[in-house]
Each structure stands twice: as structure tokens, then as C-alpha cells.
GUTI-548689 format. One line per 3 residues: number of its first residue (from 0); their letters; for each residue x, y, z of N, C-alpha, C. Coordinates in steps of 0.02 Angstrom, whole numbers, always signed. Last residue first. Layout:
NUM = a = X:Y:Z:X:Y:Z:X:Y:Z | ...
***
This chain:
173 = xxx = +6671:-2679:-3352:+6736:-2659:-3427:+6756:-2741:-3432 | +6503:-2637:-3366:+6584:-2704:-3361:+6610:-2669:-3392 | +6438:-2487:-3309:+6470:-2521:-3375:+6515:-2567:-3339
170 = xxx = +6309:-2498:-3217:+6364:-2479:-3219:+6385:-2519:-3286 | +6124:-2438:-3185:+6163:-2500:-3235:+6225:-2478:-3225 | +5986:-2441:-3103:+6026:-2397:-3122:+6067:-2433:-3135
167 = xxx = +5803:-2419:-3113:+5849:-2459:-3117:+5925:-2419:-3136 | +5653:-2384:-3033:+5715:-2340:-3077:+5768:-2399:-3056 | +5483:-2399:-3027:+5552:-2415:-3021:+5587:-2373:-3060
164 = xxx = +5306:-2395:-3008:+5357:-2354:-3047:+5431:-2365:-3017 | +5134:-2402:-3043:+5186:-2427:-3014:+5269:-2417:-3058 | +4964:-2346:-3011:+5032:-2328:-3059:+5089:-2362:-3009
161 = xxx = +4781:-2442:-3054:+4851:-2404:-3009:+4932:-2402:-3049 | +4701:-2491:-3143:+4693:-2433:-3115:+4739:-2390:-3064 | +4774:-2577:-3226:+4705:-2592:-3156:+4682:-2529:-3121
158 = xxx = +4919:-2514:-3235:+4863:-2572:-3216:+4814:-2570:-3187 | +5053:-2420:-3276:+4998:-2439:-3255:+4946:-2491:-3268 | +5224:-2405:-3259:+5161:-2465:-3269:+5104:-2424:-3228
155 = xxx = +5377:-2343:-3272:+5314:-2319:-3249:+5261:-2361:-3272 | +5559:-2359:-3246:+5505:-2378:-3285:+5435:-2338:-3239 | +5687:-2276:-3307:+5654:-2276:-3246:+5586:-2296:-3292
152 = xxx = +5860:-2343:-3289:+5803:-2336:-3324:+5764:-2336:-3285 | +6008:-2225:-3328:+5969:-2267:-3273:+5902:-2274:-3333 | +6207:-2278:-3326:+6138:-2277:-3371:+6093:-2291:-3321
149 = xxx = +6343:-2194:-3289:+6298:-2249:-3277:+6254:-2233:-3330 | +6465:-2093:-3306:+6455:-2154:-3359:+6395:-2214:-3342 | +6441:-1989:-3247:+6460:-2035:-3213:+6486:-2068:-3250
146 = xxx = +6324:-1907:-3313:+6399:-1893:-3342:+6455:-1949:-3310 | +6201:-2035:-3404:+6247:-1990:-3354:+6308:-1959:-3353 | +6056:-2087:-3504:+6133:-2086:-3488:+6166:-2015:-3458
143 = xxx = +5907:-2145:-3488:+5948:-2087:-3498:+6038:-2106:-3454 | +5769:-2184:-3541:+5836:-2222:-3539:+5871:-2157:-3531 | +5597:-2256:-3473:+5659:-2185:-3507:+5730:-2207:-3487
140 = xxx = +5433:-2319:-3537:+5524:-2306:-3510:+5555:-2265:-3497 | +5290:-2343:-3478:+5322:-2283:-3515:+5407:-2288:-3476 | +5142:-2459:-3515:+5224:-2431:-3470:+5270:-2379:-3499
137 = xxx = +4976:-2494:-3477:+5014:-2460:-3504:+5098:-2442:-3473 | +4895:-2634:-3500:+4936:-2611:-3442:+4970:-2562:-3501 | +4705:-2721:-3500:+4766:-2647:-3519:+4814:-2622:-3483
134 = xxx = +4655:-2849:-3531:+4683:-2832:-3464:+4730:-2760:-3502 | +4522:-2941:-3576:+4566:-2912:-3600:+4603:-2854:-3533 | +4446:-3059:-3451:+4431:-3032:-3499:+4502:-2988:-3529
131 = xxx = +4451:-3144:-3353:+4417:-3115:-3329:+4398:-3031:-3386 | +4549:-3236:-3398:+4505:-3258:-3412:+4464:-3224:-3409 | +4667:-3130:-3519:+4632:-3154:-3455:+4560:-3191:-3458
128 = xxx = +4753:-3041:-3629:+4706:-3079:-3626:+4708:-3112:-3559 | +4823:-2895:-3631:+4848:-2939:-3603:+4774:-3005:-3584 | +4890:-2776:-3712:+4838:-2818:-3700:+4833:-2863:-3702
125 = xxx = +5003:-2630:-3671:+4976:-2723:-3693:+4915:-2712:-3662 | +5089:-2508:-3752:+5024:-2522:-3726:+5023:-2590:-3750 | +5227:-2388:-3713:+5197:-2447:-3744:+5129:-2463:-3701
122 = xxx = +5350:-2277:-3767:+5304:-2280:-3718:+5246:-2343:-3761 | +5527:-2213:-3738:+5474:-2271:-3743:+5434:-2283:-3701 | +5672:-2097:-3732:+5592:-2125:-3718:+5543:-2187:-3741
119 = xxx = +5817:-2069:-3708:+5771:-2097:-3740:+5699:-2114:-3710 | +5939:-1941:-3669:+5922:-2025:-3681:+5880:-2038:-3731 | +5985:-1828:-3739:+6029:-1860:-3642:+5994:-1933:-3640
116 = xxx = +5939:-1742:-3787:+6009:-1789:-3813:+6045:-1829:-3749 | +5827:-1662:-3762:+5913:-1633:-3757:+5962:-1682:-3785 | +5743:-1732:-3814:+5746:-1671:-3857:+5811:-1640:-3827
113 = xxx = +5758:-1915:-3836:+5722:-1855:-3802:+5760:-1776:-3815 | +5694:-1988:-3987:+5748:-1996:-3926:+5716:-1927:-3913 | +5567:-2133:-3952:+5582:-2054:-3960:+5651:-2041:-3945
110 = xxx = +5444:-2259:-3979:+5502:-2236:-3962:+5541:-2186:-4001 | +5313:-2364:-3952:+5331:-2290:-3980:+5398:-2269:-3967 | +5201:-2507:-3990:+5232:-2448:-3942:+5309:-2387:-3991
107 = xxx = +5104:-2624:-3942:+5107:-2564:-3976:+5163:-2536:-3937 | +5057:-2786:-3920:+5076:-2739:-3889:+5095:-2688:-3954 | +4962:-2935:-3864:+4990:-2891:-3914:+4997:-2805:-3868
104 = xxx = +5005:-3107:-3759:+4984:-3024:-3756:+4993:-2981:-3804 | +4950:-3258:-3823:+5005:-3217:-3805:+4970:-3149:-3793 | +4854:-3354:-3710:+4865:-3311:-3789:+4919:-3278:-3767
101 = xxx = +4915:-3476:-3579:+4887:-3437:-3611:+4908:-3386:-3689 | +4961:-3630:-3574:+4909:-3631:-3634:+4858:-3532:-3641 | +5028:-3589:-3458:+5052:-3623:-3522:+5023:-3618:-3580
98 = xxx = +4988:-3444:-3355:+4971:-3529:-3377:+5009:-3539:-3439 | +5092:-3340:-3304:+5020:-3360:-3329:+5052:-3429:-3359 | +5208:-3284:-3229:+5162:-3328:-3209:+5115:-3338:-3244
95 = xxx = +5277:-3188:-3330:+5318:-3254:-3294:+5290:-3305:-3257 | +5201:-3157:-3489:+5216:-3146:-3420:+5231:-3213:-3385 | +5282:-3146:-3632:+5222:-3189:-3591:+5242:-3170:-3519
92 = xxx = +5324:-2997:-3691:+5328:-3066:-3652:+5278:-3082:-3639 | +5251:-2928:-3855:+5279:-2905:-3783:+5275:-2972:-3735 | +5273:-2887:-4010:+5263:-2957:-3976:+5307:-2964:-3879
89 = xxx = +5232:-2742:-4058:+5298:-2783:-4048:+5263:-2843:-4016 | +5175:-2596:-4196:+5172:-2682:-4154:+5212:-2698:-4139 | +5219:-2446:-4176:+5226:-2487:-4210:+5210:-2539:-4172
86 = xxx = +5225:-2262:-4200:+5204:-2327:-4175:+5192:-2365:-4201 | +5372:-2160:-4227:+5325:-2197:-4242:+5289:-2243:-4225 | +5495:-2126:-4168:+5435:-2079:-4160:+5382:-2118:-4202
83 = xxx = +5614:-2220:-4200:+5596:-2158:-4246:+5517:-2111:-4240 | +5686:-2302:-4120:+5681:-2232:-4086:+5687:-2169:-4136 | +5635:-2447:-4066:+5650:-2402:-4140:+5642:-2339:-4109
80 = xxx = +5709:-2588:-3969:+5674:-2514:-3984:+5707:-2482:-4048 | +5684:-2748:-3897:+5713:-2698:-3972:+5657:-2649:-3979 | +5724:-2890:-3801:+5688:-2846:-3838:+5718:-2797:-3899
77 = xxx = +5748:-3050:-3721:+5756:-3005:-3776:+5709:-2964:-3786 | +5794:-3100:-3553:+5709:-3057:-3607:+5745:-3015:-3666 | +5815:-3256:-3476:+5852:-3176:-3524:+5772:-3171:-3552
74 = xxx = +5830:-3299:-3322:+5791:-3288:-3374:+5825:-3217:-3398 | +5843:-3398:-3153:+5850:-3358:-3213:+5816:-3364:-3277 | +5748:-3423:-3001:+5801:-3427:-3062:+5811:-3395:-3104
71 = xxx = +5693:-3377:-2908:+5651:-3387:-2953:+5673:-3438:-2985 | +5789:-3297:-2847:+5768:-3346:-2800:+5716:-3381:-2852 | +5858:-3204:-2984:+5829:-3214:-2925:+5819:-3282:-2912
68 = xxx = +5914:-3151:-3142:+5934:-3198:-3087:+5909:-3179:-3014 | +5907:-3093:-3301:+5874:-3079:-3242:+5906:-3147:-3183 | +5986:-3024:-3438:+5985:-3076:-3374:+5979:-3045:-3310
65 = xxx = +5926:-2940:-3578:+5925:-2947:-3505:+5931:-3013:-3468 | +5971:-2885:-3723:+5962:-2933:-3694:+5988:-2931:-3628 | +5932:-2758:-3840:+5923:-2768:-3762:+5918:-2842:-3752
62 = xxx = +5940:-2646:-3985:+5945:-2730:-3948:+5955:-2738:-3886 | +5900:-2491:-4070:+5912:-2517:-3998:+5910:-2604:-3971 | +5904:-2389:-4197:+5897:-2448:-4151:+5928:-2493:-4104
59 = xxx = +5962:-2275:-4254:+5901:-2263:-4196:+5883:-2342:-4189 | +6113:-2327:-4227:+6066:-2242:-4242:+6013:-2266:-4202 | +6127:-2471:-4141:+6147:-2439:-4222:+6093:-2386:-4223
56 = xxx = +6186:-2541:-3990:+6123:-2481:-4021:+6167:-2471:-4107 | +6156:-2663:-3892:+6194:-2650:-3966:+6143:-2600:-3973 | +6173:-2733:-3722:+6141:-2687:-3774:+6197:-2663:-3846
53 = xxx = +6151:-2809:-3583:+6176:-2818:-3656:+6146:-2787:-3722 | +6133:-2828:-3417:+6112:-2825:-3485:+6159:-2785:-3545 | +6098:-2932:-3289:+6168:-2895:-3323:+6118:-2876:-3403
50 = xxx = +6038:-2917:-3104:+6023:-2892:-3188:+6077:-2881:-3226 | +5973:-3006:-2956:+6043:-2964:-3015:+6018:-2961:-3073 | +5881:-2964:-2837:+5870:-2979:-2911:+5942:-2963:-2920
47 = xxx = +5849:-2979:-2684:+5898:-3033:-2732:+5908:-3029:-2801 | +5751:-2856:-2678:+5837:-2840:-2646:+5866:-2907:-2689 | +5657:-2793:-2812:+5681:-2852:-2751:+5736:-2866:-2737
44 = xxx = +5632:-2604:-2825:+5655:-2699:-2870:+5672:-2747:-2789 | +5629:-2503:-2777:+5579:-2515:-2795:+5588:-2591:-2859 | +5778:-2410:-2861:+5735:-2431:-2817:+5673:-2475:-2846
41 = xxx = +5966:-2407:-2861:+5906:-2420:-2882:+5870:-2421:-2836 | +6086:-2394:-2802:+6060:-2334:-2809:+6000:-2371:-2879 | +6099:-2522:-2753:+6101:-2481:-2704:+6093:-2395:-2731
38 = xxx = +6102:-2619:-2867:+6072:-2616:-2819:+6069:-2575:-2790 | +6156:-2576:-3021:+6199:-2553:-2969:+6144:-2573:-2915 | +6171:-2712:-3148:+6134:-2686:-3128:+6158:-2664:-3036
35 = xxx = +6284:-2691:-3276:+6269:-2724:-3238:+6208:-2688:-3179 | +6307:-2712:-3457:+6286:-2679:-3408:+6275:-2695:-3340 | +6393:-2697:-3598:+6366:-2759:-3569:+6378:-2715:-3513
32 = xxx = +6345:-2612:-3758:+6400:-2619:-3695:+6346:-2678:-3641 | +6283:-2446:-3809:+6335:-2504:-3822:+6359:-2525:-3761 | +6236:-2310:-3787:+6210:-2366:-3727:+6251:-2426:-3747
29 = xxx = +6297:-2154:-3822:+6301:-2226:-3852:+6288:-2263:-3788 | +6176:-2013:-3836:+6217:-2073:-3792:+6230:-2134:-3823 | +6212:-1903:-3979:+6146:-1948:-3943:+6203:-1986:-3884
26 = xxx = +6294:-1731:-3946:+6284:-1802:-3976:+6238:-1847:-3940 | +6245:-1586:-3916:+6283:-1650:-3889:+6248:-1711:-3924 | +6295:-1432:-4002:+6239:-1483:-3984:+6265:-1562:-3969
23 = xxx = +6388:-1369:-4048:+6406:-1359:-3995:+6338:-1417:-3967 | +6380:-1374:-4184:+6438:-1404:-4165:+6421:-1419:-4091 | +6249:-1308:-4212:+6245:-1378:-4210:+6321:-1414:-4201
20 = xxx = +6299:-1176:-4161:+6240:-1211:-4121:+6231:-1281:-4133 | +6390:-1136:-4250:+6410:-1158:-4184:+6367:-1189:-4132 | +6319:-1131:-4368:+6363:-1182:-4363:+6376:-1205:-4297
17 = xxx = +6221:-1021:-4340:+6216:-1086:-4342:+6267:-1157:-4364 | +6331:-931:-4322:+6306:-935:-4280:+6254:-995:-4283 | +6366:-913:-4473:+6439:-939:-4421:+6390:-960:-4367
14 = xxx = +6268:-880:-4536:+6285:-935:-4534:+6313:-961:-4485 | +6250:-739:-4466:+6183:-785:-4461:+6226:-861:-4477 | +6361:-690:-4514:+6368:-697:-4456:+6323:-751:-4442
11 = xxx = +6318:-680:-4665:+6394:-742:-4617:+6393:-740:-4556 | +6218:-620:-4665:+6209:-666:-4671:+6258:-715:-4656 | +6284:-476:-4617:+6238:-493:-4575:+6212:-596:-4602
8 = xxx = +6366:-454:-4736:+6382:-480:-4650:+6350:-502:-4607 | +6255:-428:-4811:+6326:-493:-4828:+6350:-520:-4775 | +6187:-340:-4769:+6145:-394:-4774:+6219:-450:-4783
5 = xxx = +6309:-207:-4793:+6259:-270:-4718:+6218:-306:-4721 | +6362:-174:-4885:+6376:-239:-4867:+6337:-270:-4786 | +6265:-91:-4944:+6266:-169:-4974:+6293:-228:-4945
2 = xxx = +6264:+0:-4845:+6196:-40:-4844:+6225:-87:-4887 | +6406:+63:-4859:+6380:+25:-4780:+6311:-31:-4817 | +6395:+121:-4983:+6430:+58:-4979:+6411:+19:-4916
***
């Protein structure tokens, strides 16, 4: 009687024990919510910049509208991430100084959520027409949410042959 019933037990236990692994697995971060940008635990941004941004996530997509405000003036940058691991075309900004009459830049890019459940990844490639010919900047995001309740994003650009890299860190408006 022992041998019939230990494959029986032995298979409820195997269940019970994957139940508790996907109970006990932490949900994705909800980023929902109008954001403000914390200066003093960011780096590597220009001490006058303020940043509020404005995000709607549904599952795996992501809406981002950014107000930027410096000595410049202001400017919102809509964007939008798919965070189904697939690469896909997006129509990436005109950059804030090129000429009027230049092509727009095409862009590619990829978005993951990341394998503990603590944020997100995005990684993109422009090409960025010049007179001096097609210009490749590659940038790799990451969005990850805190137990604090902040959100940071740490961007990484390369260009030209050199890597340039900020971390932005966001508090929730209530």
C-alpha cells in the first residue's frame, strides 16, 4: 500500500509547492501616476531642470508624458513602451537643436519586463541623419520601482564612440 500511495503524495506535495511559488512571486510595479522629478538623489542632469511626468501603464504598455522646464523653457515628450520582448519601429524626437528642415531620426527598440518584477528594461537604436552623414546613438533604459515608493530611471547613451549615463529619480504627487 506505501508504493501506491507515494507517487499521490508525492504529486500534491509537487503541486502545493508550485502554488506557493507563484503566490509568493511579486507582482509587476504599477508606474500609474503623475511623477515628480527628486533633484537631490538624481545625477548627472542640469541642476535647473524640473521634470513632472505622467504615466498610464495597461499590462505590458506603458504612456509617458514628460514636462521638461529649464532656462531653455519648456517642453512635453510623449512616448510609449511595449514591454513584450519584441523589436519594433518608434518615431524617436527630433532633437532639441537640429535645424528645422532636418529628416526625422528612425528608431527601433525593445522592451522587457525584468526577471525579478522590480521594473523594466528598454533598449533602443537611432539613426540620426546629419550632414556629416547617418549618426548611431544607442540608449538602454531601466525603470525600476522601490520599496520607498520612488521610481528611478537610469538611462545609458552611447555616441560617437563614448558612453554617457544619468539616473533620474521620480517621487509620486499625491
Amino acid at each position: 500500500m506505501k508504493f501506491k500511495t507515494a507517487p499521490a503524495v508525492a504529486a500534491c506535495v509537487l503541486l502545493a509547492a508550485a502554488a506557493a511559488v507563484s503566490v509568493a512571486r511579486a507582482a509587476r510595479p504599477n508606474f500609474n501616476g503623475t511623477w515628480e522629478l527628486d533633484q537631490t538623489r538624481s545625477h548627472s542632469i542640469p541642476p535647473d531642470m524640473q521634470q513632472t511626468m505622467t504615466v498610464v501603464q495597461n499590462g505590458d504598455q506603458i504612456t509617458v508624458e514628460t514636462k521638461i522646464v529649464n532656462k531653455q523653457g519648456e517642453r512635453t515628450i510623449k512616448d510609449a513602451y511595449t514591454l513584450d520582448g519584441k523589436e519594433a519601429e518608434y518615431a524617436p524626437p527630433v532633437p532639441p537643436n537640429a535645424p528645422k528642415d532636418a529628416p526625422a531620426p528612425k528608431g527601433k527598440r525593445t522592451g522587457r519586463w525584468m526577471a525579478n518584477d522590480k521594473g523594466f528594461l528598454v533598449e533602443e537604436e537611432v539613426v540620426n541623419p546629419t550632414p556629416k552623414g547617418p549618426e548611431t546613438i544607442l540608449v538602454a533604459r531601466k525603470w525600476m520601482a522601490w520599496p520607498d515608493g520612488t521610481i528611478s530611471i537610469e538611462i545609458i547613451t552611447e555616441r560617437g564612440g563614448n558612453a554617457f549615463n544619468n539616473k533620474r529619480v521620480f517621487v509620486k504627487k499625491q
